[in-house]
C-alpha positions in Angstrom: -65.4 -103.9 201.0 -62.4 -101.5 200.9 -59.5 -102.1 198.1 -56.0 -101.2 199.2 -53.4 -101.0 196.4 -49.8 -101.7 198.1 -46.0 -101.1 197.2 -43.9 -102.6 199.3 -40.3 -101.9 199.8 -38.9 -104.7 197.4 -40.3 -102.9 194.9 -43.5 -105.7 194.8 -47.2 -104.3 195.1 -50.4 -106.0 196.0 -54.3 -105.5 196.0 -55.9 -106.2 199.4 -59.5 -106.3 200.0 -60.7 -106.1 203.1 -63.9 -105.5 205.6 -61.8 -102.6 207.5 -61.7 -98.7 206.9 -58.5 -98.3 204.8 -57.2 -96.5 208.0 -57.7 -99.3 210.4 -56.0 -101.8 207.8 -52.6 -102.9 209.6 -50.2 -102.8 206.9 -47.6 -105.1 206.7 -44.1 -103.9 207.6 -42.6 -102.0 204.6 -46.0 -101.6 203.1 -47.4 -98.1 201.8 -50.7 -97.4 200.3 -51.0 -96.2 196.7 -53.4 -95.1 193.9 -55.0 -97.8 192.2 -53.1 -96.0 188.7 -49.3 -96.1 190.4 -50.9 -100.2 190.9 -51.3 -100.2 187.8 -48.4 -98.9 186.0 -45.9 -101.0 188.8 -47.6 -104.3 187.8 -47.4 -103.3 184.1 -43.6 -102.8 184.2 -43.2 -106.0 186.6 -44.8 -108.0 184.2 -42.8 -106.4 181.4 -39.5 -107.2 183.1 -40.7 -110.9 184.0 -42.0 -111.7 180.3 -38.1 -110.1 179.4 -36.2 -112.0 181.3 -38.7 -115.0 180.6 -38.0 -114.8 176.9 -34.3 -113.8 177.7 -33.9 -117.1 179.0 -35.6 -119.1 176.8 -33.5 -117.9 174.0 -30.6 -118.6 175.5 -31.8 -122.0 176.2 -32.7 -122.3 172.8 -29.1 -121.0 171.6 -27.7 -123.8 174.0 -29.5 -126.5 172.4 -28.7 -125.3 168.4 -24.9 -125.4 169.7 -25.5 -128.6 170.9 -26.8 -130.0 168.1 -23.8 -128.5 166.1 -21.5 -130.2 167.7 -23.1 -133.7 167.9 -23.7 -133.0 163.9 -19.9 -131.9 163.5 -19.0 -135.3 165.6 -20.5 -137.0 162.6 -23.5 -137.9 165.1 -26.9 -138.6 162.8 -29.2 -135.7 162.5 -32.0 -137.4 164.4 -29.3 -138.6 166.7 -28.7 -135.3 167.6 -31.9 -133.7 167.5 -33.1 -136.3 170.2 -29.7 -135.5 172.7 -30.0 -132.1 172.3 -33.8 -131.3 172.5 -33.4 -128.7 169.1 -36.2 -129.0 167.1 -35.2 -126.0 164.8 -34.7 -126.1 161.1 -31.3 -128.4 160.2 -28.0 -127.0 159.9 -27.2 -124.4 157.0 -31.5 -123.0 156.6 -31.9 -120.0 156.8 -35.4 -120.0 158.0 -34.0 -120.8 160.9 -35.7 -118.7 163.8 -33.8 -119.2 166.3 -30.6 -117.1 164.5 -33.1 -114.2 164.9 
């Protein structure tokens, strides 16, 4: 069994496995062998980027539904009221154990 390690030209990389020779492997179009360690480090900073941009938008989420909350609070809505409407589940208005402020 013969491991090829691919990048292809979007910038995405794959392992293959596979019964052929690594020269008789037809690569895909816009694929290019490389070194099991340049796999490596390219999935590393893929899933570095993903988990970023995963966590980006879960803050922002997050900041969407403290606002939320504000507002129903400020509209004289009652706290549980507004918890349940908004989705926030943070600490209530004015703590400042409050995670979400960062």
């Amino acid at each position: 069994m013969t491991t090829l390690h691919l990048l292809y030209d979007t910038g995405a990389v794959a392992e293959v496995q596979t019964t052929l020779d690594a020269e008789d492997y037809p690569l895909p179009e816009g694929a290019t062998v490389i070194t099991a360690e340049d796999y490596e480090t390219r999935l590393a900073a893929i899933q570095a980027a993903e988990a970023a941009r995963i966590a980006e938008v879960e803050a922002t989420e997050r900041q969407q539904q403290r606002d939320d909350y504000e507002a129903l609070l400020a509209l004289n809505m009652p706290e549980a009221t507004a918890r349940r409407l908004s989705g926030y589940t943070g600490p209530a208005d004015g703590d400042e154990t409050d995670p979400d402020r960062g």
